[in-house]
C-alpha atoms as an extended CHARMM CRD file, in Angstrom:
* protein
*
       110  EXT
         1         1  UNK       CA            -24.5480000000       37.0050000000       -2.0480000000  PROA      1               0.0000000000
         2         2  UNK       CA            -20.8550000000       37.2050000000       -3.4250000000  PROA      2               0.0000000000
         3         3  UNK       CA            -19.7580000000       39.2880000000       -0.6730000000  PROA      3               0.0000000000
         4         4  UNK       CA            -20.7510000000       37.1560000000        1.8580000000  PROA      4               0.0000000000
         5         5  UNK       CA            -19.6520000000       34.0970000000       -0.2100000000  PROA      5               0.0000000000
         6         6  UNK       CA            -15.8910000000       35.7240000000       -0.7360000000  PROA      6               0.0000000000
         7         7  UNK       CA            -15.9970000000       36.6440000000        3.4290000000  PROA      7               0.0000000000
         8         8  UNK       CA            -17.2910000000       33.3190000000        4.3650000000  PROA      8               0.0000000000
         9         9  UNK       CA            -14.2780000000       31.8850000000        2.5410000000  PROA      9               0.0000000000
        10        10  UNK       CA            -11.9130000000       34.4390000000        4.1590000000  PROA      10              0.0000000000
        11        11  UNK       CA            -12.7830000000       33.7490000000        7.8920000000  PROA      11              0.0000000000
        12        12  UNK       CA            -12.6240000000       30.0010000000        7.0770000000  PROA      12              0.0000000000
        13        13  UNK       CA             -9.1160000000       30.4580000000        5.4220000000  PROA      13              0.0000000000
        14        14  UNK       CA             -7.9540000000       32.2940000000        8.6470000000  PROA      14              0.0000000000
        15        15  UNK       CA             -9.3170000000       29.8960000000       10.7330000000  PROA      15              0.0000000000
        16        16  UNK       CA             -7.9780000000       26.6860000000        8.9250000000  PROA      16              0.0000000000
        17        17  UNK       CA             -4.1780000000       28.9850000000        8.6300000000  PROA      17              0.0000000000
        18        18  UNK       CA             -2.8240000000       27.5430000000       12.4790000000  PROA      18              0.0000000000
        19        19  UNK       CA             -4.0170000000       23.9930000000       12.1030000000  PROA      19              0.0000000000
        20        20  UNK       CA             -1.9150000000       23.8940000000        8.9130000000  PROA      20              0.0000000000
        21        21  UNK       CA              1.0520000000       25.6170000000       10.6640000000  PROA      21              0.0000000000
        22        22  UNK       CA              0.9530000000       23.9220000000       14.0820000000  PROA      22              0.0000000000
        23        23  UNK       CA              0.8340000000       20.3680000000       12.2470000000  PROA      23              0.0000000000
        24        24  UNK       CA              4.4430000000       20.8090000000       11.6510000000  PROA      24              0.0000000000
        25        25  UNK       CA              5.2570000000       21.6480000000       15.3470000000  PROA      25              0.0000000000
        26        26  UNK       CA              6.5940000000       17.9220000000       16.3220000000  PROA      26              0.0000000000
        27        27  UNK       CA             10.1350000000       17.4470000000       18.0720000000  PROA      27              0.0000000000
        28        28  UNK       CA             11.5500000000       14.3760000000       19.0900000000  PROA      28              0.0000000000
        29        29  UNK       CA             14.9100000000       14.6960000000       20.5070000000  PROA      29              0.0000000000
        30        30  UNK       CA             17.3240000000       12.7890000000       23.0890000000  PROA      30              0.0000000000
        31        31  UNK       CA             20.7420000000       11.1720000000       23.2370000000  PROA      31              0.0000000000
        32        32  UNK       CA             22.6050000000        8.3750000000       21.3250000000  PROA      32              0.0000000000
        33        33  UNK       CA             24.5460000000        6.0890000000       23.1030000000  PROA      33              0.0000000000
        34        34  UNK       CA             25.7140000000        2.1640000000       22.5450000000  PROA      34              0.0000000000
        35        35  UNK       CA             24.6810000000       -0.0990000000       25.7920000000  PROA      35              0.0000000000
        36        36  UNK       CA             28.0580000000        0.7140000000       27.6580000000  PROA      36              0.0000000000
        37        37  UNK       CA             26.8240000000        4.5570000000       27.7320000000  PROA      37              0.0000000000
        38        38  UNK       CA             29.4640000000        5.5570000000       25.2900000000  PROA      38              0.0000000000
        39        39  UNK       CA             27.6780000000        8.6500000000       23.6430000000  PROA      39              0.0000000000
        40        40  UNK       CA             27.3460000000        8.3450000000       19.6890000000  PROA      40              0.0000000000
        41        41  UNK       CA             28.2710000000       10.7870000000       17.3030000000  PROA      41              0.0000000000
        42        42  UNK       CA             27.7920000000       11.7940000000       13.5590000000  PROA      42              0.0000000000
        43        43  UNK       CA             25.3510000000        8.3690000000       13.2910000000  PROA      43              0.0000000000
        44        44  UNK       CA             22.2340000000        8.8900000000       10.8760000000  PROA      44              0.0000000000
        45        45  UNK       CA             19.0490000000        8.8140000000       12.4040000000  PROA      45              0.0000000000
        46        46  UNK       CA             15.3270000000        8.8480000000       10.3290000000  PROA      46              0.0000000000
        47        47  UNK       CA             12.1560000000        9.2520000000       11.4100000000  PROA      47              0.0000000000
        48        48  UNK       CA              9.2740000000        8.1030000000        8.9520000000  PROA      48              0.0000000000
        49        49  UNK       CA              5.9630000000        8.5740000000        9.3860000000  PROA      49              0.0000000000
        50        50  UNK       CA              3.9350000000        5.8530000000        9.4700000000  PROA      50              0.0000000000
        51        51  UNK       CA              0.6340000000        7.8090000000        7.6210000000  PROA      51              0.0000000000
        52        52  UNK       CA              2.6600000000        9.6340000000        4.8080000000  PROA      52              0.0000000000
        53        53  UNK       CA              6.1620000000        7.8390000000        4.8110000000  PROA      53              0.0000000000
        54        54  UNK       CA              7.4970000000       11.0030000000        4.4420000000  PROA      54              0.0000000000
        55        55  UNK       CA             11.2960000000       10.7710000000        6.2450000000  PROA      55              0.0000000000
        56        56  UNK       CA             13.3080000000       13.3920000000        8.6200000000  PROA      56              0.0000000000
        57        57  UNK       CA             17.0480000000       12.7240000000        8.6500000000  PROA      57              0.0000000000
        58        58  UNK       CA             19.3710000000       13.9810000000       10.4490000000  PROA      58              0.0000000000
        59        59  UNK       CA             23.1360000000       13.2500000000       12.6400000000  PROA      59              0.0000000000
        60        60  UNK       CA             23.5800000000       13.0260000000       15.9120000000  PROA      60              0.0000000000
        61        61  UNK       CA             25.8370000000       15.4620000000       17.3150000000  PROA      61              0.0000000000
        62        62  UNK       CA             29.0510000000       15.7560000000       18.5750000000  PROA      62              0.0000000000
        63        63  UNK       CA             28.3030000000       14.3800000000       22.0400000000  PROA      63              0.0000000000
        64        64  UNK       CA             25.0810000000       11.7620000000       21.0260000000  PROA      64              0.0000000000
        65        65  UNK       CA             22.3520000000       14.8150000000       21.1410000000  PROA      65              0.0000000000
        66        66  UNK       CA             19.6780000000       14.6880000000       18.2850000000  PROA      66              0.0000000000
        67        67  UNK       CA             16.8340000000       16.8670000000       17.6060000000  PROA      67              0.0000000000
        68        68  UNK       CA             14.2370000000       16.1560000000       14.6920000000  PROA      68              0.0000000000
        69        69  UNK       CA             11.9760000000       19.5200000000       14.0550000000  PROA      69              0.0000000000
        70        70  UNK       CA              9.2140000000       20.3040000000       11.6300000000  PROA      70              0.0000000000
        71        71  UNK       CA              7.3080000000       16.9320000000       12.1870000000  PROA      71              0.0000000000
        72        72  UNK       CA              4.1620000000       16.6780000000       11.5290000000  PROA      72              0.0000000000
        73        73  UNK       CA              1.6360000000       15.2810000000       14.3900000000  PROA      73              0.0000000000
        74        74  UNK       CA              1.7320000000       11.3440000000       13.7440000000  PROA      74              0.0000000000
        75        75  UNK       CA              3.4310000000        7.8060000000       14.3840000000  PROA      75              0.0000000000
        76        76  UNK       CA              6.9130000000        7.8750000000       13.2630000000  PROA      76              0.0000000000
        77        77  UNK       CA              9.3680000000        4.6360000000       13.1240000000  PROA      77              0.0000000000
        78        78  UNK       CA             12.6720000000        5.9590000000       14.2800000000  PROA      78              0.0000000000
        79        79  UNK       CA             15.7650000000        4.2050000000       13.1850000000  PROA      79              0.0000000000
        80        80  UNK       CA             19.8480000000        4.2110000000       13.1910000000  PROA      80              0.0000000000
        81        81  UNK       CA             21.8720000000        1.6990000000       11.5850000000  PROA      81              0.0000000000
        82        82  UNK       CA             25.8890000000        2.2700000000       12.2220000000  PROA      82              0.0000000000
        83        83  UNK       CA             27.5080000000       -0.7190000000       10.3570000000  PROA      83              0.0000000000
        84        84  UNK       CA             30.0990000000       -1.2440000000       13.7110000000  PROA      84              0.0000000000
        85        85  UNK       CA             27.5650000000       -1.0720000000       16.2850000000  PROA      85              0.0000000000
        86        86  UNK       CA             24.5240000000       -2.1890000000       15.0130000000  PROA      86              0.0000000000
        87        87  UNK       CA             21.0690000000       -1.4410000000       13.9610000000  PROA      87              0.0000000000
        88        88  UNK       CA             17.8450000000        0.3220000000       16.6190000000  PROA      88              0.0000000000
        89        89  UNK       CA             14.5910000000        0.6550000000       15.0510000000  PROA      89              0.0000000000
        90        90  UNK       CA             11.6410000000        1.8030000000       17.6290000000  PROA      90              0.0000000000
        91        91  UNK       CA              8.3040000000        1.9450000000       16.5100000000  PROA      91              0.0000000000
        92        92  UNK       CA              5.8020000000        3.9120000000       16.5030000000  PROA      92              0.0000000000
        93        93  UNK       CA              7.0530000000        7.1630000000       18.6120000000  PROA      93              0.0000000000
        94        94  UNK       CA              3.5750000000        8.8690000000       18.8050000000  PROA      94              0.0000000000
        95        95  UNK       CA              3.9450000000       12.9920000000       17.5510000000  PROA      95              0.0000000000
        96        96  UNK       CA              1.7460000000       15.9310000000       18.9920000000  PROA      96              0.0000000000
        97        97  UNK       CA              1.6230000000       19.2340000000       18.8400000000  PROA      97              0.0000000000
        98        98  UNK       CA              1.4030000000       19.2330000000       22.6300000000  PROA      98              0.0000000000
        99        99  UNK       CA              5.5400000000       18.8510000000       23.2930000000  PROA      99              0.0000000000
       100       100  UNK       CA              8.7790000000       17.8040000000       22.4220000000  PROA      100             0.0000000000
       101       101  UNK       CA              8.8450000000       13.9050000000       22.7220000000  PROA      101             0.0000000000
       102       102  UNK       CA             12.1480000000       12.5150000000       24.5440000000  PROA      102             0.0000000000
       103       103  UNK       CA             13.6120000000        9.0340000000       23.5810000000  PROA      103             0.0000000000
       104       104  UNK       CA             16.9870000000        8.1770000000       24.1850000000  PROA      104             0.0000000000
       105       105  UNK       CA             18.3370000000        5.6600000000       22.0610000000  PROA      105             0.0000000000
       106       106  UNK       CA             20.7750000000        2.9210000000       23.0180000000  PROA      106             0.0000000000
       107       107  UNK       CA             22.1130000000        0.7670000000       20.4350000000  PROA      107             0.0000000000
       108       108  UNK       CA             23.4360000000       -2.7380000000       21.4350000000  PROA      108             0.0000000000
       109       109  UNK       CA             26.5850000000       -3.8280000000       20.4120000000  PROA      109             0.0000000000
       110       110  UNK       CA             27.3010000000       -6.4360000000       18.3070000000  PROA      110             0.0000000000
């Protein structure tokens, strides 16, 4: 009965081991540019999750790109606030372990 107990537990450990890995699978990624399609760089982006509130930060790069890894499958709220341009929050950018997830940003000018 113990044996089978401890391999019961074993198989169900092995099988539950990708779910846990791929849940941290999520990209979202794009460019950053203000509404005259100047590209944006160095600006702080988050994403939060809307579940766990756990935040991703990052900086755009040196020509607008941004790439957020290691998100979990959820809704996140993804903002940037740049005190000289302005502030972009989008809601609910929906996660999956299916793909990447593109969304360019454009920030308006004040």
């Amino acid at each position: 009965m113990l044996c089978a107990m401890r391999t019961f537990l074993t198989i169900a450990t092995l099988l539950a081991a990708p779910a846990a890995f791929s849940q941290s699978n999520g990209v979202i990624f794009g460019l950053l540019s203000d509404n005259v399609a100047h590209l944006v760089a160095s600006a702080p982006i988050e994403a939060k999750n809307v579940d766990t509130g756990a935040t991703f930060k990052i900086e755009s790069g040196a020509t607008g790109e941004y790439r957020i890894t290691g998100l979990p499958a959820g809704d996140y709220i993804l903002t940037v606030s740049i005190n000289t341009i302005g502030n972009f929050a989008q809601p609910k950018l929906k996660v999956t372990d299916a793909g990447p997830v593109r969304f360019d940003i454009i920030l308006p000018l004040p």
